[in-house]
C-alpha beads as a LAMMPS data file, in Angstrom:
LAMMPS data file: protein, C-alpha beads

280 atoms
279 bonds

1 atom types
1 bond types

-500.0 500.0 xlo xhi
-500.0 500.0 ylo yhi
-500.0 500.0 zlo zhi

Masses

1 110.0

Atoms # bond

1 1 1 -272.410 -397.869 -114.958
2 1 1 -274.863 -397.405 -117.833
3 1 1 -277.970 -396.613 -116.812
4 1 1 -281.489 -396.861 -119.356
5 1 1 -283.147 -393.983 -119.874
6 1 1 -287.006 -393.543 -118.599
7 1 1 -289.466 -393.540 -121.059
8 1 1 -290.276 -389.522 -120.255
9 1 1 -286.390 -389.166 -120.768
10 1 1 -286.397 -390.467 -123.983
11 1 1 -289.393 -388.404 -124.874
12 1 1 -287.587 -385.366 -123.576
13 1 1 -283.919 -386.003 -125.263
14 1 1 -285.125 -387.513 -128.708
15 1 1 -288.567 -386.428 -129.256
16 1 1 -290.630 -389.655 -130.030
17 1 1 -292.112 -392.889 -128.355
18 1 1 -293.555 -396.075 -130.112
19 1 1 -295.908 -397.844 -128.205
20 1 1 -296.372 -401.162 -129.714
21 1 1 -299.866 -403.141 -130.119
22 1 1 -301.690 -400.709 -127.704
23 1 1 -304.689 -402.256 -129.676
24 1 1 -305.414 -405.392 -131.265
25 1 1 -307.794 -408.274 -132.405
26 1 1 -311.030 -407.566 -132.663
27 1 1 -310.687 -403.924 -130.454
28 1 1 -308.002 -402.941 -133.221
29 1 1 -310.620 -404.011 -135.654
30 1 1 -313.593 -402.392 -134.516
31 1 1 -311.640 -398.843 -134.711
32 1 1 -310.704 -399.498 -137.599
33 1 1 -313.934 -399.746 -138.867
34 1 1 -315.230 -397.373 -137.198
35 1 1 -313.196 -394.747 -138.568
36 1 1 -313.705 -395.951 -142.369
37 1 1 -316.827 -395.887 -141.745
38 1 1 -316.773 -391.616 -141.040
39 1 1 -314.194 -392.114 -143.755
40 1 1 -316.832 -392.839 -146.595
41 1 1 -319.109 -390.595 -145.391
42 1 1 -316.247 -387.961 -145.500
43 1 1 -315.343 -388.948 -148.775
44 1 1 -319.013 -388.685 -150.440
45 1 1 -319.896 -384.834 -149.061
46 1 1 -316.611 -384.075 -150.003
47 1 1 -316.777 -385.312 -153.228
48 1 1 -319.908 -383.429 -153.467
49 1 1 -318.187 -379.844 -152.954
50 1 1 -314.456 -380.673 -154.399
51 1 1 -315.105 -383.452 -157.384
52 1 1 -311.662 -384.875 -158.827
53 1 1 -309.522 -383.152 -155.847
54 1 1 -307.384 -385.101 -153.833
55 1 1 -307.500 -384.793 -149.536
56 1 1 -304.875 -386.754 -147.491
57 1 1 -306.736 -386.151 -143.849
58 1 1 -310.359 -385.327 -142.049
59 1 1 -310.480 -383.877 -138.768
60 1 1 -313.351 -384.780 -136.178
61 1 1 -314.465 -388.588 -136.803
62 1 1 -316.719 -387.938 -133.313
63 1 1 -318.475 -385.310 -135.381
64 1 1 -322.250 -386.478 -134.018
65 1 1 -323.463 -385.596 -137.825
66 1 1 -321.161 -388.961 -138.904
67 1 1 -323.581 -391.125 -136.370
68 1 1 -327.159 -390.014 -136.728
69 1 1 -328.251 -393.282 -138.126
70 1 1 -326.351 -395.784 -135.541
71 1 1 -323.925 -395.085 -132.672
72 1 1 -322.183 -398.321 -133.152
73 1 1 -319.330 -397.032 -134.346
74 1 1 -319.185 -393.230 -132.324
75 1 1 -318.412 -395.605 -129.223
76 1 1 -315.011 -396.867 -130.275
77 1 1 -314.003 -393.780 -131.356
78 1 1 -314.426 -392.120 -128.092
79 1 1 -313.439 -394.943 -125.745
80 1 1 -310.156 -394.911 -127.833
81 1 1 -309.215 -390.918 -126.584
82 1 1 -310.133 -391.633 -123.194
83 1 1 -308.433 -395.096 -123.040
84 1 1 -305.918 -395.062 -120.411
85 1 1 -303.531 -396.689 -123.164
86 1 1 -303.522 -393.263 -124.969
87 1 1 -303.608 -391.239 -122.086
88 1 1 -301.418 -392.727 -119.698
89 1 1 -298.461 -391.969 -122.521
90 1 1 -299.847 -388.121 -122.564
91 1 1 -299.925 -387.382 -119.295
92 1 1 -296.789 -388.847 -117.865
93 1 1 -295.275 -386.475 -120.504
94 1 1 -297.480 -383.611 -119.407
95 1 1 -296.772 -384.815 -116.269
96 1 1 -299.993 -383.687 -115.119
97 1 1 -303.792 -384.681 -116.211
98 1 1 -305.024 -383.929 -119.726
99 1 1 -307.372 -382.281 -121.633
100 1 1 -308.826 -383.774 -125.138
101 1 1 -308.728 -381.359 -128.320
102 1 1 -309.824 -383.311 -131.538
103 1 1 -309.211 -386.367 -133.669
104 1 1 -307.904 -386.279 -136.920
105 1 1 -307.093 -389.196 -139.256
106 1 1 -304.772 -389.388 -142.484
107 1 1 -305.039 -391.153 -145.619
108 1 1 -303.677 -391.926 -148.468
109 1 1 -304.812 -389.819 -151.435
110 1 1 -306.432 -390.809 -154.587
111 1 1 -305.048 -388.987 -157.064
112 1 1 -301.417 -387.710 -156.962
113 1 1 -298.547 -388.805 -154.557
114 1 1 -296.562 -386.521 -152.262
115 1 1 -294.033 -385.613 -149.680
116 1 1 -295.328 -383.308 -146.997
117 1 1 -293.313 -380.347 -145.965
118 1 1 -290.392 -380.619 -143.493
119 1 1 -292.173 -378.482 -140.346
120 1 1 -292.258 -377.608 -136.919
121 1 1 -295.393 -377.246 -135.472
122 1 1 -294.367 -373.922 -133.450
123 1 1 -293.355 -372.421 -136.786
124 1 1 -294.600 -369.208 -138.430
125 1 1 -293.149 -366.820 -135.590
126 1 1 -289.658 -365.155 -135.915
127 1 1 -286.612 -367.405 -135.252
128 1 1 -286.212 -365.994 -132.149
129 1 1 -290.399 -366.620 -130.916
130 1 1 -289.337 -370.090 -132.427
131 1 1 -286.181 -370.366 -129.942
132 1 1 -288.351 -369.480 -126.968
133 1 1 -291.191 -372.245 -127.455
134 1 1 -288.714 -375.076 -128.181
135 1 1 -286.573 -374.112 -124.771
136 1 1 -289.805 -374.651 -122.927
137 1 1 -291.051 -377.371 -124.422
138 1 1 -287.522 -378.762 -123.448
139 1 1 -288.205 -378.023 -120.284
140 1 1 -291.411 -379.057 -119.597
141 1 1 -292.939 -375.773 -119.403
142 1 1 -295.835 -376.195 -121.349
143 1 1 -297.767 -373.274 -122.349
144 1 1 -300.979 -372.115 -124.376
145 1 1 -300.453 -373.428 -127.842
146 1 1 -298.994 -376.691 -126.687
147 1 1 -299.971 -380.715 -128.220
148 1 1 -299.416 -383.894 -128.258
149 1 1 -300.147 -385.515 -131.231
150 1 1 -300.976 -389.950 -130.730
151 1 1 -300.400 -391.648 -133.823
152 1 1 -302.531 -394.708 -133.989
153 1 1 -301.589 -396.937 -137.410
154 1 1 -304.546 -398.671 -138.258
155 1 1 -302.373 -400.416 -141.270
156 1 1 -299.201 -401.129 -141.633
157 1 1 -296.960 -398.141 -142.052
158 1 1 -294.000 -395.870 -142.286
159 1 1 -295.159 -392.318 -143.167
160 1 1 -293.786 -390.442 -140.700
161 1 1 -290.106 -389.131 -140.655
162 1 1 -288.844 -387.443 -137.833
163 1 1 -285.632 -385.980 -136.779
164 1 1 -285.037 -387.481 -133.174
165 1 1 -283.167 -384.666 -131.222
166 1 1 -284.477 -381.643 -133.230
167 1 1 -286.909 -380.685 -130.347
168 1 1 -284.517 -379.895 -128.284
169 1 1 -282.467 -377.393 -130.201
170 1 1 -283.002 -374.742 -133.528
171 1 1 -282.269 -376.153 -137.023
172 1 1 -279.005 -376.571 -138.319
173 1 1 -277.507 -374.653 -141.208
174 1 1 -278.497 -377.921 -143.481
175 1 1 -281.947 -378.491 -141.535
176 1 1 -282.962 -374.496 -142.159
177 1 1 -281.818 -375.084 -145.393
178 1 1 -284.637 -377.669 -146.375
179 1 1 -286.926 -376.374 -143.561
180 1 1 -286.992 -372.719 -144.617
181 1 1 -284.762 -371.206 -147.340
182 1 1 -286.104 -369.596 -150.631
183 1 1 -289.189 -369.054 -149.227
184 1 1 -289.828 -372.517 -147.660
185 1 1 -289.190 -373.526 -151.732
186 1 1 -287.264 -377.114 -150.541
187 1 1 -289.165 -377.966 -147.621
188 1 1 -290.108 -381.169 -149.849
189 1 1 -286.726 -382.205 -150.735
190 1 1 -285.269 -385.382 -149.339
191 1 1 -282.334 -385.118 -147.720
192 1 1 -283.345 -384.363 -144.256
193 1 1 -279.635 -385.092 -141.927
194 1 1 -280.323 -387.916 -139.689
195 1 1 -284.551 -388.200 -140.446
196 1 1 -285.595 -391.039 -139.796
197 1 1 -289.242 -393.287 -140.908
198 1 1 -290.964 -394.277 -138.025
199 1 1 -292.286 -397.796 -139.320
200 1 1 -295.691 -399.099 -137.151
201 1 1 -297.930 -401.972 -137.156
202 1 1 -301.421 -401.515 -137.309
203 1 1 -302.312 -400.952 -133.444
204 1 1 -298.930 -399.422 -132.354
205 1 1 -298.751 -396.030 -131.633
206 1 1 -296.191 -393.591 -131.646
207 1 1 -296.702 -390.159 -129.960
208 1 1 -294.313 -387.358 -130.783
209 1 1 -293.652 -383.869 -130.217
210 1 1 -294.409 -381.915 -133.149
211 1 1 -292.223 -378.937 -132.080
212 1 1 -289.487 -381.348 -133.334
213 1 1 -288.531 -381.328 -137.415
214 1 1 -291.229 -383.569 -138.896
215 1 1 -293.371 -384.677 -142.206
216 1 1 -295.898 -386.855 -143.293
217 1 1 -295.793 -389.518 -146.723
218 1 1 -298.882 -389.162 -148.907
219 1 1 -298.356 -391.819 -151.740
220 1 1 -301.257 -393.024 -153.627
221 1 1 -300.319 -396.453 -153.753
222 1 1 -299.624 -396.799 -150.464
223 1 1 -302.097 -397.468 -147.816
224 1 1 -302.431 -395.015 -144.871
225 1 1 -305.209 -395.439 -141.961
226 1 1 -303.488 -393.344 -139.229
227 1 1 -306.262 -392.247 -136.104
228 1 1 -304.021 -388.846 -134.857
229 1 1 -306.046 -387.989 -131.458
230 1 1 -304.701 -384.736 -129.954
231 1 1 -304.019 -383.330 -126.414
232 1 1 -303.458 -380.196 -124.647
233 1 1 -302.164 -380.017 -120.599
234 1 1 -305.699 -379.688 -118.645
235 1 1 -304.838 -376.058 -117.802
236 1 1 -303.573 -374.887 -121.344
237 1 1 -306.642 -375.065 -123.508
238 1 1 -306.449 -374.033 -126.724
239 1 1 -309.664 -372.351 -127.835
240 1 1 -309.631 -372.714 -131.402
241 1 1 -311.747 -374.385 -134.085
242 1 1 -310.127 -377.528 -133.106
243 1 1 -311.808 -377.885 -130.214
244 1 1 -315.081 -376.233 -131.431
245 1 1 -316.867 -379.114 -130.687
246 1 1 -320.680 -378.631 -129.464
247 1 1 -322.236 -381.462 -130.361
248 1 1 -321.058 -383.326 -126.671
249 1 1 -323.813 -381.400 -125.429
250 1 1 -326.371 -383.387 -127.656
251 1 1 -328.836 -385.073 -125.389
252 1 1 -327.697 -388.701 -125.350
253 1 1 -324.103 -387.733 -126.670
254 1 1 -322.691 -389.864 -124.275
255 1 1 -324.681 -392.617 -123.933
256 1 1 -323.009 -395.735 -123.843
257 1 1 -319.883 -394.690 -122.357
258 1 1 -317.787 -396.432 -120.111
259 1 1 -318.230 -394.014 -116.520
260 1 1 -314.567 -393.329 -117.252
261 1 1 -314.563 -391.788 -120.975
262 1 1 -318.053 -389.787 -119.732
263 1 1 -316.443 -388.328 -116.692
264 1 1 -313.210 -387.745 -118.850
265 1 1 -315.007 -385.646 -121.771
266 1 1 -317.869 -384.029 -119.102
267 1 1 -314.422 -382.547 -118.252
268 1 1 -313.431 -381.344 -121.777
269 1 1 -317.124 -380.042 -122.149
270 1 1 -316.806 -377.932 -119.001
271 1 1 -313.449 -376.682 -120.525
272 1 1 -314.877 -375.276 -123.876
273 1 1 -318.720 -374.688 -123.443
274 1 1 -318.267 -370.970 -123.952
275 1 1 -316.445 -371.184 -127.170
276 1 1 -319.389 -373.326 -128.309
277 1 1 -321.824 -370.788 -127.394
278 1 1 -319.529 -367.781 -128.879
279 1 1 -319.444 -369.599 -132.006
280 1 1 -322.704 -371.027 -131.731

Bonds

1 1 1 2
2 1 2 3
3 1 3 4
4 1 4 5
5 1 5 6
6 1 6 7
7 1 7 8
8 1 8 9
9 1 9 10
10 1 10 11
11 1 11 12
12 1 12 13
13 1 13 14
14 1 14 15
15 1 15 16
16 1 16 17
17 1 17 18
18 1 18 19
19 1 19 20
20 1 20 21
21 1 21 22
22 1 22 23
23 1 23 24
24 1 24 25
25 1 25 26
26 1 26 27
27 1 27 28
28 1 28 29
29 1 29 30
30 1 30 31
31 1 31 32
32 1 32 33
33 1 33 34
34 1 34 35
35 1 35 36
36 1 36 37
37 1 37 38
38 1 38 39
39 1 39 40
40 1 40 41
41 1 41 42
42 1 42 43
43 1 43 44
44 1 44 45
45 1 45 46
46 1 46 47
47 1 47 48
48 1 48 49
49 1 49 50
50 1 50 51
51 1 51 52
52 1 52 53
53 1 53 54
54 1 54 55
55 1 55 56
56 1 56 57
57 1 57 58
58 1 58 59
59 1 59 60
60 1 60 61
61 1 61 62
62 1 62 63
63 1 63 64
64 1 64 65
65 1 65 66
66 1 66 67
67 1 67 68
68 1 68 69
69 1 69 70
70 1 70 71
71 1 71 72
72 1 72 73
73 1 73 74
74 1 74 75
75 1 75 76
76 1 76 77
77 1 77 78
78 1 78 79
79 1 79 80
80 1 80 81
81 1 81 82
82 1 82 83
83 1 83 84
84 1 84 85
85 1 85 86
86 1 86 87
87 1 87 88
88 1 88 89
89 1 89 90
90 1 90 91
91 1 91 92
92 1 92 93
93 1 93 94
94 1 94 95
95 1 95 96
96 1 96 97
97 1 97 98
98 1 98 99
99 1 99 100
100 1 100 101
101 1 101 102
102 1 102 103
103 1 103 104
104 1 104 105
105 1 105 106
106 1 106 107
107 1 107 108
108 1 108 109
109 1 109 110
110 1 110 111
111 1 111 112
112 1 112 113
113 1 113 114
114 1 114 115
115 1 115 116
116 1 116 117
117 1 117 118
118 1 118 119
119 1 119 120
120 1 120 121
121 1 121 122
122 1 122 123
123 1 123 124
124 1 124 125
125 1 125 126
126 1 126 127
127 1 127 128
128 1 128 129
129 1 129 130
130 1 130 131
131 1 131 132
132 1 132 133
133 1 133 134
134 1 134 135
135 1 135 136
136 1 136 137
137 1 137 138
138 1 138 139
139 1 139 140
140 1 140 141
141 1 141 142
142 1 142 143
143 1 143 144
144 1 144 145
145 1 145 146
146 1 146 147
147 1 147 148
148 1 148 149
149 1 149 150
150 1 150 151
151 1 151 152
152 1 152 153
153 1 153 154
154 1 154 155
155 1 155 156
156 1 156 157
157 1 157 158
158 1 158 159
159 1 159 160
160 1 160 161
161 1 161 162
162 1 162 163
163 1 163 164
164 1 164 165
165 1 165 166
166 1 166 167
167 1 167 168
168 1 168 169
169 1 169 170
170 1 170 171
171 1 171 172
172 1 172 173
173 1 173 174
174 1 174 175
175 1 175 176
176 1 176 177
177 1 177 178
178 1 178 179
179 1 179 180
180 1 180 181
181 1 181 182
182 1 182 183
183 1 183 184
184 1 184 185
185 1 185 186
186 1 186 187
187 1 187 188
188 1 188 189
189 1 189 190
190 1 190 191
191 1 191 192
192 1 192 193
193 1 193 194
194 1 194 195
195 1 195 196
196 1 196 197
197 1 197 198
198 1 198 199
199 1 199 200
200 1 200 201
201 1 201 202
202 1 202 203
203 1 203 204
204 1 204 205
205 1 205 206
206 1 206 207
207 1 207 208
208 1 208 209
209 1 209 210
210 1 210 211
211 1 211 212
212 1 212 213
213 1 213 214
214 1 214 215
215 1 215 216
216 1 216 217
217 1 217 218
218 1 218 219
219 1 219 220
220 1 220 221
221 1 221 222
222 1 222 223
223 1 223 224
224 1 224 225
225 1 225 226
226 1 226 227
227 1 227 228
228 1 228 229
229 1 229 230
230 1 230 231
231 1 231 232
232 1 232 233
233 1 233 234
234 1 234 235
235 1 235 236
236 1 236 237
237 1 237 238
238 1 238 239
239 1 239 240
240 1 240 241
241 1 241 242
242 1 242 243
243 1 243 244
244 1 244 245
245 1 245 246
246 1 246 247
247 1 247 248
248 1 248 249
249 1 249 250
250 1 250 251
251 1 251 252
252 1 252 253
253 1 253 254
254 1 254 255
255 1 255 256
256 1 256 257
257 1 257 258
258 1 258 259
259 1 259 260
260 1 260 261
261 1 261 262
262 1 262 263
263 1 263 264
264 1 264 265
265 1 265 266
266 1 266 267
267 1 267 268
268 1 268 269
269 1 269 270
270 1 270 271
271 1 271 272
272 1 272 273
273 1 273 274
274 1 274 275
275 1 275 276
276 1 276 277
277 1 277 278
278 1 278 279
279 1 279 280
């Protein structure tokens, strides 16, 4: 008798999960504002350093420096990563609690249009390091190094492509090709076997395991408002500039916060208040 797969099944076997409408209305709206807002801050200072040079993502919209003159749109932001929409997903796939790392969000660029590279997130060791991560991601043995990247479209899109069942296994002669041959020189060809756009509406979400053969759209002319938040296993932190994060110890960082999201990033806090003060 056929039987469906569970949702952490599917996850396991073909690498990907699309969460439809996990925000909408006016909540979809208020993130979505709230992050262009950061956005065109972003986009002035960086104009500032980097005049007539394109950038297709920003990393920590929570950054307290984006929100000294109102908090009214810091609030989303964080309820969003500790919404148990986001991290019910995470954690059944962890199976275990989680631990926030950092936002990120990707847009289109300004300037020139592009393909990103064909990648796997565990990339850049030998083929063999590369064989041993992806077997225990397969498993479910995750270890220090390990994320889970939630895709949040904000617009209407389609600029992901993904292989579905690459996580699970090493490239194949025609994947390595693209993926790594002459130097990583065609890793923005098209041509990818059996890639596939993952097409969203703006407030689903599709979370995906970027150990699995991956790439990103940047096209010019068209729109991209994509809120990535990122997550580690509780007990696998990843102390990194990623989560280099001291401003949630700010006096009134928190304020506002549902008791949930404060308990949830006290908890993250706890986690990486030494690499603050190393780095400090």
């Amino acid at each position: 008798m056929y039987q469906l797969k569970s949702a952490y099944e599917q996850f396991r076997e073909e690498g990907y999960l699309i969460f439809p409408r996990i925000f909408r209305g006016q909540e979809l709206e208020k993130l979505r504002t709230a992050c262009n807002y950061v956005l065109d801050q972003f986009t002035k200072d960086y104009d500032r350093q980097h005049a007539n040079t394109d950038f297709t993502n920003m990393r920590h919209l929570n950054d307290s420096r984006w929100h000294r003159e109102a908090r009214e749109h810091l609030v989303p932001i964080l309820e969003a990563i500790a919404d148990p929409r986001c991290l019910g997903p995470v954690e059944q796939i962890f199976d275990g609690p989680s631990l926030f790392r950092c936002t990120s969000y990707f847009v289109n660029p300004r300037y020139e249009s592009m393909n990103g590279d064909w990648h796997r997130d565990n990339q850049g060791q030998d083929e063999q390091e590369e064989r041993r991560r992806l077997e225990k991601a397969w498993k479910g043995e995750y270890e220090q190094g390990f994320g889970l990247q939630f895709q949040i479209a904000l617009v209407d899109n389609d600029d992901i492509e993904y292989v579905p069942y690459s996580v699970n296994r090493y490239d194949s002669p025609e994947e390595a090709y693209i993926r790594l041959a002459d130097n990583k020189s065609h890793c923005r060809e098209e041509g990818m076997p059996n890639a596939i756009r993952i097409a969203l509406k703006a407030g689903d979400a599709v979370v995906f395991n970027p150990y699995g053969l991956h790439r990103g759209r940047y096209h010019r002319d068209i729109p991209r408002r994509t809120l990535m938040l990122t997550y580690t296993p509780l007990h696998h932190p990843i102390h990194d500039h990623f989560a280099n994060q001291p401003w949630f110890d700010e006096v009134g960082y928190l304020d506002g916060l549902s008791p949930r999201a404060v308990v949830y990033f006290q908890q993250f806090a706890d986690n990486y208040r030494g690499l603050w003060t190393k780095q400090g």
